[in-house]
C-alpha positions, -999 to 999 in steps of 0.1 A, spaced: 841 524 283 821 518 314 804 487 319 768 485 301 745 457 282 756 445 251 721 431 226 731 402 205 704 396 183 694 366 163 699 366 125 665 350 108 672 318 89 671 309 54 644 286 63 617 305 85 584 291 78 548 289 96 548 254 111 528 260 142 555 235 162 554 256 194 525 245 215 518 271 240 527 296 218 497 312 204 507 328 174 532 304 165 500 279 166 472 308 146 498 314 115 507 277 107 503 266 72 508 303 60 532 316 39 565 336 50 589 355 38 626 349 45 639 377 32 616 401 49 622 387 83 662 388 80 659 426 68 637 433 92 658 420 123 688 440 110 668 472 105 661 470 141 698 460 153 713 488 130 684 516 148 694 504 177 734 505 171 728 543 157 708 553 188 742 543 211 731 510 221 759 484 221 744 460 194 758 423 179 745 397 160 747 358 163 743 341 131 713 317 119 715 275 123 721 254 96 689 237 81 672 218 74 694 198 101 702 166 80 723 148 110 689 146 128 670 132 101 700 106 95 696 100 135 658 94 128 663 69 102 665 86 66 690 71 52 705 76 15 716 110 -1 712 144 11 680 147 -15 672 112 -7 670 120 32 650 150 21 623 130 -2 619 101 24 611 130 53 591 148 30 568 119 20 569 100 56 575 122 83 564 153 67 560 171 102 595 159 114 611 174 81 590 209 95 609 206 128 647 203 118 643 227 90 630 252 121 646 288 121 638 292 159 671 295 165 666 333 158 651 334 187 681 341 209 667 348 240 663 312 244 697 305 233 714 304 268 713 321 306 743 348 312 755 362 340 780 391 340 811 390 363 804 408 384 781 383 400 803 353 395 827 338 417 855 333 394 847 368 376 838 356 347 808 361 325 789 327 324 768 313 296 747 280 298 729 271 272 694 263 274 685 226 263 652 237 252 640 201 257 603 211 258 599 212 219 616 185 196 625 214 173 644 240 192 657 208 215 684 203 185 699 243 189 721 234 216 752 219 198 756 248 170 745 277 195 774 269 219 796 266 189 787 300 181 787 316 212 818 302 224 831 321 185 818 352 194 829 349 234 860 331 224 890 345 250 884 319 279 904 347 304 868 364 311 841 339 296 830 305 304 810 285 286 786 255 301 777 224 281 736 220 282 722 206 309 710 166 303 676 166 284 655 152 305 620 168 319 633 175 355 661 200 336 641 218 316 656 250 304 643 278 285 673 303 287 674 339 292 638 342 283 631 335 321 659 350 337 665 387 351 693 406 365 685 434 388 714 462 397 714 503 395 752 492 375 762 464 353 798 464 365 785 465 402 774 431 419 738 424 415 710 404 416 699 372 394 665 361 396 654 330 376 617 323 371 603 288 369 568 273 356 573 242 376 589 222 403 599 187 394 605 170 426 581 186 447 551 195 429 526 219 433 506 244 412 510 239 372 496 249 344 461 230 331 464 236 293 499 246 280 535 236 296 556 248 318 590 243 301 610 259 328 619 237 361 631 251 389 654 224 388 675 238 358 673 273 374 691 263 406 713 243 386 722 272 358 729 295 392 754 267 406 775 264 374 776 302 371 792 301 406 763 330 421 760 343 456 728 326 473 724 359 485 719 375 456 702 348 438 661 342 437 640 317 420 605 326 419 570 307 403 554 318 371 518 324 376 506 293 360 475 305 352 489 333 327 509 303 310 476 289 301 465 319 282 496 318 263 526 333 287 549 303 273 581 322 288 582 346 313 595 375 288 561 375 275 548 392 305 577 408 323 612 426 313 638 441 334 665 462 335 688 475 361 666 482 389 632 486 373 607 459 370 581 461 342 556 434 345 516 422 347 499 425 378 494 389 375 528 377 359 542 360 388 528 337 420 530 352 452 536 382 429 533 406 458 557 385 482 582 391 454 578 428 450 585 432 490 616 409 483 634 428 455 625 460 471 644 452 503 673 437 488 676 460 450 689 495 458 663 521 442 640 490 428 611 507 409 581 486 396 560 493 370 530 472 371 506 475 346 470 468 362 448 442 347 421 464 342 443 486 321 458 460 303 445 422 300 468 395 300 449 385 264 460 419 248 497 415 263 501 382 247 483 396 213 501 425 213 537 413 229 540 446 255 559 431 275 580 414 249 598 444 247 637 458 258 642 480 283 674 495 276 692 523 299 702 560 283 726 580 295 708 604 307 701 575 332 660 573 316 648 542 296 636 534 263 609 506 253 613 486 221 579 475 211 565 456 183 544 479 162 511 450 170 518 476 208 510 511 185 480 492 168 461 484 199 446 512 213 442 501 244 482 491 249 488 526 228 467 546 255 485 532 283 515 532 272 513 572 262 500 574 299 533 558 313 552 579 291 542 612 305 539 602 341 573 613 346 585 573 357 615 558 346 603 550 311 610 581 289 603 567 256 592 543 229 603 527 200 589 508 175 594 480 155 579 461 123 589 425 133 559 412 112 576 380 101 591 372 139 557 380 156 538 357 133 557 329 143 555 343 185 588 361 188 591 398 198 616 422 198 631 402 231 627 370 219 650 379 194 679 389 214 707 378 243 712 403 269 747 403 278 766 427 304 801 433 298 827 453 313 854 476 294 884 446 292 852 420 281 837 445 254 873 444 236 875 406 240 838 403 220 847 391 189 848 427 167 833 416 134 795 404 148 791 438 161 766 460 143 780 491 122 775 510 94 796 488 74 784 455 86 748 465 79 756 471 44 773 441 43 746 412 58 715 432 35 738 429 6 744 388 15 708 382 28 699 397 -8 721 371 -24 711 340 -4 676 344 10 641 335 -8 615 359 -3 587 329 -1 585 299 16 561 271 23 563 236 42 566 220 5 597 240 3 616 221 26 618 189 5 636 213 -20 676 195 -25 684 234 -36 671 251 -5 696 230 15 724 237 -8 716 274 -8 717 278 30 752 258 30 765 282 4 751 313 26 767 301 58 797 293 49 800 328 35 788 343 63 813 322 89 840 340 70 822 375 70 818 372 107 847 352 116 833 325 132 858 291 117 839 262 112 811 259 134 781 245 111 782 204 111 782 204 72 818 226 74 829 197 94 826 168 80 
């Protein structure tokens, strides 16, 4: 085996409901109050893991977070039973209940920042995980995710795992959701370049309406514990005008892969000085910048084109994993058609139903961790998260068991619905063979 990317994509929880908890994100904010379907979202992630796995794409899975997340709610002051704690939130704090029974955690690409060996120091792949500290309810994923990425990268001789960094605003970390690695080979040293919406200590531009949740701050810090050339490290501005209509990370309006850049004309400050940069210093880079005039930045947040994969053929070509909300826009169709005949480095598309996901603002890349591994560290991976035939099989035939095919805020209060995801989990940390890395399997 040569050295290639490796998708790990999230699992949906038990528990995914329309809350409308992510300010910033706009259709995490338009569906709130609606009802979802668990069920549906779980199958629909692993019929889009398994295509992907058939079509010769290197393709894992990281499991779902426990919740509701009852420590929290016993941090916050609900005291009694685990029903008890469940009918005081429910009644008092019926919003707070909402957050820690999130199942953003599915959203993966938030789940840490990686870089491959071949750009770090030590020679080591590096995970950090992203504190998430912009939103109360993805803010609490940082415990359980490094438990279950330090289970599925467990052999410490070619992976090291980093602690969050402290959750305070300067640090603000988003993960992988801002961060691109440029290279014409995964196994070759490349280049890392971390996107910011802000700069903590010294100011200027920032968005007028939503957040910037990613400091430059936590970039530069990420790329020190990583141990990465300065070199071959840049840290560049979001265009903060894009995060106010709706750009909340920048994988919402750009996506990479090896050395091609597929991004909105307006997707980045001092977008052009950045183009000039990774030209000079990425052998063969090859933009692909879609014009405004072709393709608004309202349409690309509606219809998530840029929320896609990019993932490399053999054949040395690229395919585009859309959302199907790409195919139903004409516009985004057209162009997209155009791009595919021009001969570029974009040779086809794919298309997903991510319904459930998209409702609540996660694409087919929100929904999965890009990792690059080389031959020794794709046989150190822990073998049973990786997508198969058999695997498949197995996680419908569990989801089927476990999961509720309709859920609604008043849900959440349910005693059972807590006791059903404790009973799914800790089945599924023995089908995946993961120990005990759920709080309730420790105490």
């Amino acid at each position: 085996m040569k050295a290639r990317e490796v998708n790990f994509d999230g699992l949906v929880g038990l528990t995914h409901h329309y809350a409308g908890l992510s300010f910033g994100n706009e259709a995490s904010t338009r569906h709130q109050h609606q009802v979802s379907n668990p069920k549906l979202a779980a199958q629909q992630g692993l019929l889009k893991m398994k295509a992907l796995a058939d079509a010769g794409f290197a393709q894992g899975v990281i499991p779902p977070h426990e919740r509701p997340h009852l420590p929290m709610l016993r941090r916050l002051g609900f005291s009694g039973s685990d029903a008890q704690v469940l009918a005081k939130a429910a009644r008092q704090a019926p919003q707070l209940l909402s957050a820690v029974s999130s199942a953003s955690a599915m959203w993966v690409a938030n789940a840490a920042t990686v870089s491959p060996s071949a750009d770090s120091a030590d020679g080591k792949t590096h995970f950090t995980v992203a504190n998430l500290n912009n939103k109360f309810h993805r803010a609490i994923e940082s415990q359980t995710t490094g438990a279950l990425l330090r289970a599925i990268f467990r052999d410490e001789r070619y992976f090291a795992h980093h602690s969050a960094l402290p959750q305070v605003a300067l640090l603000g970390d988003e993960g992988a959701a801002n961060h691109n690695r440029f290279g014409g080979d995964y196994g070759e040293p490349g280049l890392q370049l971390f996107v910011y919406g802000r700069e903590e200590s010294h100011g200027g531009l920032v968005p007028a309406r939503y957040p910037a949740r990613q400091t430059r701050e936590a970039s530069e810090a990420v790329a020190r514990l990583h141990q990465l050339d300065p070199a071959r490290t840049l840290f560049v501005q979001q265009n903060p005008a894009v995060i106010d209509q709706g750009v909340f990370h920048n994988d919402v309006i750009a996506v990479s892969n090896q050395q091609v850049l597929f991004c909105h004309q307006l997707a980045f400050l001092h977008q052009d000085k950045l183009l000039t940069d990774l030209s000079e210093r990425v052998p063969g880079f090859t933009p692909v910048i879609v014009p405004d005039n072709r393709v608004s930045v309202t349409d690309a947040v509606a219809t998530y084109l840029f929320n896609s994969q990019l993932l490399s053929r053999d054949d040395g070509t690229m395919l585009l994993v859309l959302p199907q909300e790409a195919r139903q826009h004409s516009g985004v169709w057209q162009y997209l058609t155009e791009l595919v005949e021009s001969g570029g480095p974009i040779r086809e598309l794919k298309v997903f139903d991510l319904r459930e996901s998209m409702n609540n603002g996660g694409g087919p890349a929100c929904l999965r961790l890009r990792v690059a591994l080389n031959a020794t560290e794709q046989q150190a991976v822990n073998p049973a998260v990786m997508m198969n035939d058999q695997l498949f099989a197995t996680l419908n035939q569990w989801v089927d068991r476990h999961y509720r095919d309709r859920l609604t805020q008043a849900d959440l209060a349910d005693p059972q619905l807590l006791n059903e995801g404790r009973e799914a989990l800790d089945e599924l940390t023995r089908l995946l063979d993961l120990g005990s890395v759920y709080p309730f399997q420790q105490e």
